[in-house]
C-alpha positions as CSV (number, residue, x, y, z in Angstrom):
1,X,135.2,26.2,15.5
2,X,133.9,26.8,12.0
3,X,137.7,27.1,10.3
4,X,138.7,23.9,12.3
5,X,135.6,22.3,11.2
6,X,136.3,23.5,7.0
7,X,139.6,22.4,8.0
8,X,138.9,19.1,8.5
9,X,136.3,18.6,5.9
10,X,139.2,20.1,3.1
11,X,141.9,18.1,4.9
12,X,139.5,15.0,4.5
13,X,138.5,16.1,0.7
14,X,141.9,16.2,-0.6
15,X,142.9,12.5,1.1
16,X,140.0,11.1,-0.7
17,X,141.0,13.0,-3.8
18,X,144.3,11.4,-3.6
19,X,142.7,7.9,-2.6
20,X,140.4,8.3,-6.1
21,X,143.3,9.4,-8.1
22,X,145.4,6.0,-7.0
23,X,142.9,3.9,-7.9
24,X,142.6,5.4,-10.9
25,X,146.0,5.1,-11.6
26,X,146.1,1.4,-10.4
27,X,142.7,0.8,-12.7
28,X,144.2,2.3,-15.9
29,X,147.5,0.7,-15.3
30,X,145.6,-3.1,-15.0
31,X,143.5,-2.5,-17.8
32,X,146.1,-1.7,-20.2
33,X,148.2,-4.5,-18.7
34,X,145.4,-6.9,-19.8
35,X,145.2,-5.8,-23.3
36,X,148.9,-6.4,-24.2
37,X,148.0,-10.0,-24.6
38,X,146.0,-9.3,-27.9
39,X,148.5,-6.4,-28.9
40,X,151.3,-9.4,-29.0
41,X,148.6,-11.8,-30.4
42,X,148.0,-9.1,-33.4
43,X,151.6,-8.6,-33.7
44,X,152.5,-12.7,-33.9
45,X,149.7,-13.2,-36.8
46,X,151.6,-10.2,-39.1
47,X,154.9,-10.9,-38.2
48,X,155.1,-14.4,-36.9
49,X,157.4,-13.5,-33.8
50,X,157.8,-10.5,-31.0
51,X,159.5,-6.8,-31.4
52,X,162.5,-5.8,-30.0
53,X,162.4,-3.5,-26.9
54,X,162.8,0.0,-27.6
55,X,166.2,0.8,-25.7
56,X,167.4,4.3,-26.8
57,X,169.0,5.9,-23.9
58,X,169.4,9.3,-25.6
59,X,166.2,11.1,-24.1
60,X,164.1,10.1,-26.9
61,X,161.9,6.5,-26.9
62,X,160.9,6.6,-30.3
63,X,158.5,3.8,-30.0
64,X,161.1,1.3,-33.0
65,X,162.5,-1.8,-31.9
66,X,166.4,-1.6,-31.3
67,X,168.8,-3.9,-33.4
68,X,172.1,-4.3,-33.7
69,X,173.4,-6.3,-36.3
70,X,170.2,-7.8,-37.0
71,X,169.5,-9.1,-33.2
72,X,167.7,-7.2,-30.4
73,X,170.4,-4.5,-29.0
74,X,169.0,-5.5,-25.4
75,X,166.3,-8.1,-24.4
76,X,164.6,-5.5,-22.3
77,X,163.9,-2.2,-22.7
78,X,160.4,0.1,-23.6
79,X,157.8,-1.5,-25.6
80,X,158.3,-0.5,-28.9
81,X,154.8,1.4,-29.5
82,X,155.0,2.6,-33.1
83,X,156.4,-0.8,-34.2
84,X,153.1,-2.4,-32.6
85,X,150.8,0.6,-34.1
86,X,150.2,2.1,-30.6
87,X,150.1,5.5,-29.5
88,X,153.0,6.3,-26.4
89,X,150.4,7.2,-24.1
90,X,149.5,3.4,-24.6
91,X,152.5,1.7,-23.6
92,X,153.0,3.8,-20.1
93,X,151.0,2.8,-16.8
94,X,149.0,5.2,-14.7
95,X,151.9,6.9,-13.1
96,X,153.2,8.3,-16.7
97,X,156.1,6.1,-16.5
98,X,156.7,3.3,-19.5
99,X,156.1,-0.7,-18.9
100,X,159.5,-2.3,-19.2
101,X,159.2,-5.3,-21.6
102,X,161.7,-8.5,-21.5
103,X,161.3,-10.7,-24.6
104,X,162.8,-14.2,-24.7
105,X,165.6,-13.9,-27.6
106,X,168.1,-16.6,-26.2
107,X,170.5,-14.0,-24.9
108,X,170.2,-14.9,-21.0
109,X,173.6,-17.6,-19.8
110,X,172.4,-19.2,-16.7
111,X,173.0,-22.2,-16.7
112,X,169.6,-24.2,-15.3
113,X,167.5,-22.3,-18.4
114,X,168.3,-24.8,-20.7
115,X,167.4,-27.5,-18.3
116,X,164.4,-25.7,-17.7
117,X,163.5,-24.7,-20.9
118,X,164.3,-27.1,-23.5
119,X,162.5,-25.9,-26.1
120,X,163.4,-21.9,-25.4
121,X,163.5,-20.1,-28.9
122,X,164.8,-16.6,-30.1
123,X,160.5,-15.1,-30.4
124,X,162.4,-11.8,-32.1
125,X,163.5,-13.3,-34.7
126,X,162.4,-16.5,-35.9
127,X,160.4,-16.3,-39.5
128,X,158.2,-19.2,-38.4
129,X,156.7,-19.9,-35.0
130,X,155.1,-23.2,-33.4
131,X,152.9,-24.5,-30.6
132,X,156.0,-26.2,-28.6
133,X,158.4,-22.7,-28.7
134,X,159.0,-21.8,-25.1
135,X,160.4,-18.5,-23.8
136,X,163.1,-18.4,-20.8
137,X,161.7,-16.1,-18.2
138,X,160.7,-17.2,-14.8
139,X,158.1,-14.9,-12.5
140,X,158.1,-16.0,-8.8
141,X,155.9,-15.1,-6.4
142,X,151.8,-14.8,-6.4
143,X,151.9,-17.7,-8.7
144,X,155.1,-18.9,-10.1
145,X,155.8,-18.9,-13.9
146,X,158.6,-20.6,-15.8
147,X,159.5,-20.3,-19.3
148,X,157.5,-17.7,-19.5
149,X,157.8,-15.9,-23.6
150,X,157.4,-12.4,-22.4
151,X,157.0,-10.2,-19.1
152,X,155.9,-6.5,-19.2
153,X,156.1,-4.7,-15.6
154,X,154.8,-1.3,-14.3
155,X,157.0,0.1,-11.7
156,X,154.0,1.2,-9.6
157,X,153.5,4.6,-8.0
158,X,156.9,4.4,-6.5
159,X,158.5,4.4,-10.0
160,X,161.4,2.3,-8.7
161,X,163.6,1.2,-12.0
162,X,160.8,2.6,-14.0
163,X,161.8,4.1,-17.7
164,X,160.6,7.9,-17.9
165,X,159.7,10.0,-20.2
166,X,162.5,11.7,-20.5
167,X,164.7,8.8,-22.2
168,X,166.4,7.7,-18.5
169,X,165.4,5.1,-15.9
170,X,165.1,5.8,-11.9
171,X,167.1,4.5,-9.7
172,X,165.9,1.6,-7.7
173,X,167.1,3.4,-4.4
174,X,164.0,2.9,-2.1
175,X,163.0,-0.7,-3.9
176,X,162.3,-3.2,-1.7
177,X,163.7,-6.6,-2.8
178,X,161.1,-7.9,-5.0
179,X,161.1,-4.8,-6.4
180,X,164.6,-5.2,-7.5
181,X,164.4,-8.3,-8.9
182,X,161.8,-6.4,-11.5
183,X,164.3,-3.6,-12.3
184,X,167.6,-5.6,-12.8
185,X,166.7,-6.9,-16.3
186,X,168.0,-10.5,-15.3
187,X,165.5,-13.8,-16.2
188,X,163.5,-13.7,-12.8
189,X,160.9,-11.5,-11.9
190,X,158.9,-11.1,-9.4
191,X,154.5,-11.1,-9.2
192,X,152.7,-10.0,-5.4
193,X,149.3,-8.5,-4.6
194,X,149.4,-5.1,-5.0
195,X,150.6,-2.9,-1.8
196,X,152.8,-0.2,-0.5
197,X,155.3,-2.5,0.4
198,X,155.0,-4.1,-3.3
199,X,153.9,-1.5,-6.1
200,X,155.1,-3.4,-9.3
201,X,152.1,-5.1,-11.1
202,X,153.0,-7.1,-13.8
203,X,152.0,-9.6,-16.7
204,X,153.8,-12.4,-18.3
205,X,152.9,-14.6,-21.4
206,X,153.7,-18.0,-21.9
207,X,153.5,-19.9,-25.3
208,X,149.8,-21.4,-25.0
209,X,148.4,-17.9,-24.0
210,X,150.2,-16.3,-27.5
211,X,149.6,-19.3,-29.9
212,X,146.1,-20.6,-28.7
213,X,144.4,-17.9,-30.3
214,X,146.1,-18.1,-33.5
215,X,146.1,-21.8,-33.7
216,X,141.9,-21.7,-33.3
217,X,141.4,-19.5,-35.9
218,X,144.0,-21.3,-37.8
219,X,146.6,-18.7,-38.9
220,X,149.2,-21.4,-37.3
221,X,149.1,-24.7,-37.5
222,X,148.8,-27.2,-34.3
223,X,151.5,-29.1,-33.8
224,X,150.0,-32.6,-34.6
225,X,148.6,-30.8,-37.9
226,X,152.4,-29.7,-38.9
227,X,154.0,-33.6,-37.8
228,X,151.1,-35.1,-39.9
229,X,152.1,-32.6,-43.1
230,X,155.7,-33.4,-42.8
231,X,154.9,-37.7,-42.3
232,X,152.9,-37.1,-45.6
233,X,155.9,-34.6,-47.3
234,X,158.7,-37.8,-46.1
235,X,156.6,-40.4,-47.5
236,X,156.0,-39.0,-50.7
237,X,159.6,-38.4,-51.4
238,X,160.3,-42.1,-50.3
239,X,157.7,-43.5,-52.8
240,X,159.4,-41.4,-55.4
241,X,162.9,-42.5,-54.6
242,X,161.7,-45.9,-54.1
243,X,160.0,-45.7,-57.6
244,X,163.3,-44.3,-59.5
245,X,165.7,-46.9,-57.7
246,X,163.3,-49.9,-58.7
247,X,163.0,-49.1,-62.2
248,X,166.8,-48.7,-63.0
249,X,167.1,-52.6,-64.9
250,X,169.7,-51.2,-67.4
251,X,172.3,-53.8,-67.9
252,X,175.7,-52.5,-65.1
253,X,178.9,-54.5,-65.9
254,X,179.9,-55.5,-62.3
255,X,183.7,-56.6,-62.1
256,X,186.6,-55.9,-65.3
257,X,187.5,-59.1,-67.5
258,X,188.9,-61.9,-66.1
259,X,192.1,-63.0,-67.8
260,X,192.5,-66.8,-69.8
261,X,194.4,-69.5,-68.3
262,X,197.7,-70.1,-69.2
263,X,200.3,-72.6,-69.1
264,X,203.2,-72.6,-67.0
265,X,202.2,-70.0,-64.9
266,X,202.0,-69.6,-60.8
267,X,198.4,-69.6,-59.6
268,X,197.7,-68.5,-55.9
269,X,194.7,-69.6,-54.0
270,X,191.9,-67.4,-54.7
271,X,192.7,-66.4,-58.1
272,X,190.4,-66.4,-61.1
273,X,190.8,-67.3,-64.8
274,X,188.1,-68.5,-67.9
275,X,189.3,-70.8,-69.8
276,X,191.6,-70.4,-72.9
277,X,190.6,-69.7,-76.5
278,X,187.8,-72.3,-78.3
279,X,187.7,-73.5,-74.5
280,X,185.8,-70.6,-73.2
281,X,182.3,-71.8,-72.0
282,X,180.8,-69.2,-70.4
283,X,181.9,-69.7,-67.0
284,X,184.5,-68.6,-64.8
285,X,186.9,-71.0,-61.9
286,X,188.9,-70.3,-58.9
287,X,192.3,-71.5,-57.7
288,X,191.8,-74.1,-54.7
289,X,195.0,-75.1,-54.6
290,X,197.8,-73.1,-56.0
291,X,200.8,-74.0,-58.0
292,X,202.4,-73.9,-61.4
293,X,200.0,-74.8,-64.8
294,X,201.2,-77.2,-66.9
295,X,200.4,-78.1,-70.4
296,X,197.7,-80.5,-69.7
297,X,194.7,-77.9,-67.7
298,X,191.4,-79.0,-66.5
299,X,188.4,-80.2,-68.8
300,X,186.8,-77.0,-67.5
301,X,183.7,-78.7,-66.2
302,X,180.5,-76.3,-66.2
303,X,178.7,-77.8,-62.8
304,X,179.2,-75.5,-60.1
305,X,181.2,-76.0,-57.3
306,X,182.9,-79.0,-58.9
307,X,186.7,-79.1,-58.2
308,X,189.5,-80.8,-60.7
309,X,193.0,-80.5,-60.7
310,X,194.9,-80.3,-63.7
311,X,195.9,-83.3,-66.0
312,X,199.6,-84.0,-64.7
313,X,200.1,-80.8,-62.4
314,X,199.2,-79.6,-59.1
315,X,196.5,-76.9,-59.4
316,X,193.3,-77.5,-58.6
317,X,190.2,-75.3,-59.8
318,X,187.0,-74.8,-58.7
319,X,183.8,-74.1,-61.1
320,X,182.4,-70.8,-59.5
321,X,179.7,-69.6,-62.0
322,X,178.5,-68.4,-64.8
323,X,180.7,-65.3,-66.6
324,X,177.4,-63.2,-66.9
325,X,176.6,-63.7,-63.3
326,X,179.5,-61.4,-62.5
327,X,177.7,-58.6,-64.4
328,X,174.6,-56.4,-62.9
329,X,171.2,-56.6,-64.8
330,X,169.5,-54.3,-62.6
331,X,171.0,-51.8,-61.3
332,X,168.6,-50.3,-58.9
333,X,170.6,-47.0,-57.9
334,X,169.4,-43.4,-56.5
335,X,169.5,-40.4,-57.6
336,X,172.6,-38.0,-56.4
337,X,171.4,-34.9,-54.4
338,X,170.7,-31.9,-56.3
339,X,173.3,-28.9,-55.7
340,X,170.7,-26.4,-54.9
341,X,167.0,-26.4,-53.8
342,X,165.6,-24.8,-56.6
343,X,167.7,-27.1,-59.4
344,X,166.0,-30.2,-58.8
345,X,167.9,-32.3,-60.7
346,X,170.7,-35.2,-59.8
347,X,173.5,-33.3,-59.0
348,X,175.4,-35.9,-57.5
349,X,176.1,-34.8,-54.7
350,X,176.6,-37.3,-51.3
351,X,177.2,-38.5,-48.7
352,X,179.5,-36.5,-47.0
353,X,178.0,-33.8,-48.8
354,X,174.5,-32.4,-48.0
355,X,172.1,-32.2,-51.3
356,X,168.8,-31.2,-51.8
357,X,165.4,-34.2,-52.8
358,X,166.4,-33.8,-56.7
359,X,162.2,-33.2,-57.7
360,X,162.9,-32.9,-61.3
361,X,164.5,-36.1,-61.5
362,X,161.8,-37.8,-59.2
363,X,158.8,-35.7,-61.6
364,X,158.0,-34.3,-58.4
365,X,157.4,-30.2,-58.0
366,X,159.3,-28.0,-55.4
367,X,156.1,-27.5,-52.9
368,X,156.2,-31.7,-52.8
369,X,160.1,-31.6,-51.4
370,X,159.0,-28.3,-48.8
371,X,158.2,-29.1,-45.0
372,X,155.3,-27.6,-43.4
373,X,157.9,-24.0,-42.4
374,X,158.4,-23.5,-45.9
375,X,162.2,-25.2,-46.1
376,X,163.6,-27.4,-48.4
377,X,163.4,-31.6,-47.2
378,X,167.4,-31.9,-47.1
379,X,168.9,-35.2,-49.0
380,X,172.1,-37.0,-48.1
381,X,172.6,-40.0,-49.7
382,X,175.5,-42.4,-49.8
383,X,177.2,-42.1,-53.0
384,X,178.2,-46.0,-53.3
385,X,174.4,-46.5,-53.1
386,X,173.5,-43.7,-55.8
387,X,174.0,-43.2,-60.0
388,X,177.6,-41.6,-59.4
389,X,180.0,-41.9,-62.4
390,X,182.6,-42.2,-59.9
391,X,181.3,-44.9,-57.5
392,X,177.8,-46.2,-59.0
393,X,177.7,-49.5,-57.0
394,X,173.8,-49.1,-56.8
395,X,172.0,-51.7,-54.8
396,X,172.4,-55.4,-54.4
397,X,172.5,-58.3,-51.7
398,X,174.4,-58.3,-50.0
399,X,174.7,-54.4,-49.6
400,X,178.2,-52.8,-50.5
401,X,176.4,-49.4,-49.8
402,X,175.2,-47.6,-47.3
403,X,177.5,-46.5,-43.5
404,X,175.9,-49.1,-40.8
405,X,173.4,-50.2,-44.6
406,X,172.0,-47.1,-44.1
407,X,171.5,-45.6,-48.1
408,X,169.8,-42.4,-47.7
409,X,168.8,-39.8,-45.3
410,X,165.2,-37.3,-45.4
411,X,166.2,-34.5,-42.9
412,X,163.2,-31.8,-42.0
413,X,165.1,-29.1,-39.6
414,X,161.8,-28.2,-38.3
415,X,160.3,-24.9,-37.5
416,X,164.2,-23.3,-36.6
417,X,165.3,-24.5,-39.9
418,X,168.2,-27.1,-40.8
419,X,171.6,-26.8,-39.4
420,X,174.2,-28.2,-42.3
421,X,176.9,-28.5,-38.9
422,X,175.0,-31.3,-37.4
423,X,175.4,-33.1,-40.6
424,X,178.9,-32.4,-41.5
425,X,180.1,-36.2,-41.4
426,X,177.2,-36.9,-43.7
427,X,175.4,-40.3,-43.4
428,X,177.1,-41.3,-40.7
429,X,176.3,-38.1,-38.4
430,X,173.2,-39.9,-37.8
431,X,170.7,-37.5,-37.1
432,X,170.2,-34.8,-35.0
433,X,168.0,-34.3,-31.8
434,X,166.1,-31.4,-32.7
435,X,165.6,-32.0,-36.6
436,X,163.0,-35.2,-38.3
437,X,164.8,-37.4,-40.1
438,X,163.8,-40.8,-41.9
439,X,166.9,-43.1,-42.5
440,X,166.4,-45.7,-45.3
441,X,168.6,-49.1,-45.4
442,X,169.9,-50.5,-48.3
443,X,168.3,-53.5,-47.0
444,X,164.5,-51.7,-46.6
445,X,164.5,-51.0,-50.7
446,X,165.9,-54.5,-51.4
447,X,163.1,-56.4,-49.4
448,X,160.3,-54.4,-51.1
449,X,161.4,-55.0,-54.1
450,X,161.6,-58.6,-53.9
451,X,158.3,-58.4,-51.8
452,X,157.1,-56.5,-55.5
453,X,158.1,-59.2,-57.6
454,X,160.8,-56.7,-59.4
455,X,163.8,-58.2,-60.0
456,X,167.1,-57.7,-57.3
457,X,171.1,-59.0,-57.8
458,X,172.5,-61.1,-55.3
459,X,176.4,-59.8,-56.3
460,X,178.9,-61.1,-54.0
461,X,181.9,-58.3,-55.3
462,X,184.4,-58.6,-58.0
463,X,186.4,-62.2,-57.5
């Protein structure tokens, strides 16, 4: 009776020996689960995005992120320890088997995640980071989560799909079907209460949880902040071009020489002459009704829009205006784009050709031409609309320049930088969904101007 009762009592002993142990498996596993939101937070602040999984299947996790070519080698893998400054011990759950860790890096095809997630982003490798980046990972189950930035997953006791210590990953075997869906590497995972039927715990970050903290203590700027720096950045560069295009009064001749009248020669509707020799007054006529001059021309009256046919013959001439009036007196032209971003300096280059804000020519500096990510304010301006020695039409009413009167284009490409594809019809790409632009019409400039009091040809084109 005494061995079957020291039986018991050891059979009893070891069960709640085991039943300790588990929980404190389970307990260690959770709490280091719930500090990998600050390790990523930490990690964000230095390096403004996530590591790449750890994926070497060679026996050997050596804690580094995996890259081929530049880009994550796999979007899940082992959490890179030494690349977050942890020890390995840290980055593997109470059963001694690693967390696997999915990162959102744009490499997952189905087709809905675009529709889901409109705003996914590559978190490995972006140099700057914002409050509306979302990820493209979706956890089902105790509480559904979609575009979710990052997972990390224990395999639980069971070590179903877990990675092991040894460089390999178990096989998924005895998984039950949620269990799977943690262990197939695929955009859905799976989150239950913890059980025997359902041993996986798991954590998942979206984009509030990793930027919140960073955004209150101010080591990224809130979205609203970074919009209301790049309004300010556009509209300094518009008072600037605005400023150079209204003081260009330099004298522009608008149309070549018109040639003298003379006799007995065929004149069709529409053509212009000045009058001959000690005739010339300073204005210029059209042909109303054509024909053949003859010896006896016009008086050449100087009232506009008076029409006389010539003495004896059949063509008639209208007074138009004044000779001068067919000349520019204020030019009022941009600058070219500047050829690079740190030349700053009309390099006149247009529309279709993508420039940079030229800041030397506008006495601007380079940080006044740089959006809130640190990239250069792209310029595309129409070249019939700016000081080009080939074109150099400038701006007038009624506008010559300018696709749909449009004269210049401000492009910001935002926190994933600009994208010189979208643009690659210039002016007339209009512009692109995910980038800020400001567009400016010919028509805009004009009307302050003459809103200004600063002087504006009316230039009807070359008769």
């Amino acid at each position: 009776m005494a061995i079957l009762i020291m039986g018991i009592l050891m059979t009893m002993g070891i069960g709640v020996l085991r039943s300790t142990l588990e929980h404190l498996s389970l307990e260690e596993t959770r709490s280091r689960l719930n500090h990998f939101q600050e390790i990523f937070v930490h990690y964000l602040r230095r390096n403004q995005r996530l590591p790449c999984p750890d994926v070497d299947d060679d026996g050997n996790y050596d804690g580094s992120e995996d890259l081929t070519g530049g880009i994550c080698t796999r979007s899940s893998g082992v959490l890179p320890y030494a690349e977050l400054g942890l020890d390995r011990h840290e980055v593997m759950d109470g059963w001694n088997h690693f967390f696997t860790y999915h990162v959102s890096n744009q490499t997952n095809t189905a087709a809905d995640i675009s529709v889901r997630c409109p705003s996914r982003h590559d978190w490995t490798a972006s140099s700057v980071i914002r409050e509306s980046f979302q990820g493209e990972l979706t956890v089902t189950g105790s509480g559904t989560v979609d575009c979710a930035v990052a997972v990390v997953v224990s395999h639980g006791p069971n070590g179903d799909g877990a990675h092991t210590v040894d460089g390999y990953r178990n096989a998924t075997v005895d998984a039950g079907v949620d269990e799977l869906e943690n262990a197939d590497d695929d955009w859905t995972y799976s989150s239950h209460e913890f059980s025997g039927n359902h041993d996986d715990l798991l954590v998942s970050f979206s984009a509030t949880e990793l930027m919140a903290p960073l955004i209150r203590e101010g080591s990224i700027l809130a979205e609203g902040v970074l919009s209301s720096n790049l309004e300010t950045t556009l509209t300094r560069i518009q008072g600037a071009l605005f400023a150079f295009a209204a003081g260009r009064l330099n004298d522009h001749p608008g149309c070549p020489a018109l040639p003298a009248w003379t006799v007995d020669t065929v004149y069709a509707e529409g053509e212009h002459v000045i009058p001959p020799g000690t005739k010339a007054n300073g204005y210029f006529y059209e042909v109303v009704v054509g024909g053949t001059s003859v010896e006896q021309p016009t008086t050449w009256p100087t009232v506009v829009g008076q029409i006389e046919p010539e003495v004896g013959g059949s063509v008639q001439w209208n007074t138009v205006a004044t000779v001068s009036s067919r000349n520019r007196h204020h030019r009022h032209d941009l600058p070219g784009g500047a050829t690079t971003e740190a030349s700053g300096v009309d390099g006149d280059v247009h529309d279709p050709m993508i420039g940079f804000v030229p800041f030397t020519t506008l006495s601007l500096s380079p940080s006044d031409v740089t959006d809130p990510w640190g990239n250069p304010i792209r310029y595309l301006v129409d070249g019939r609309c700016a000081g080009d020695t080939l074109v150099d039409d400038g701006l007038f009413f009624p506008a010559s320049c300018g696709v749909s009167g449009t004269a210049y284009l401000l492009v910001s490409g935002g926190a994933d930088g600009f994208d010189a594809s979208h643009y690659s019809a210039g002016i007339s790409s209009g512009c692109h969904a995910s980038d800020r632009c400001v567009a400016v019409t010919v028509f805009e400039l004009l009307d302050r101007m003459t809103s200004a009091g600063i002087s504006v040809d009316t230039f009807t084109g070359c008769p």
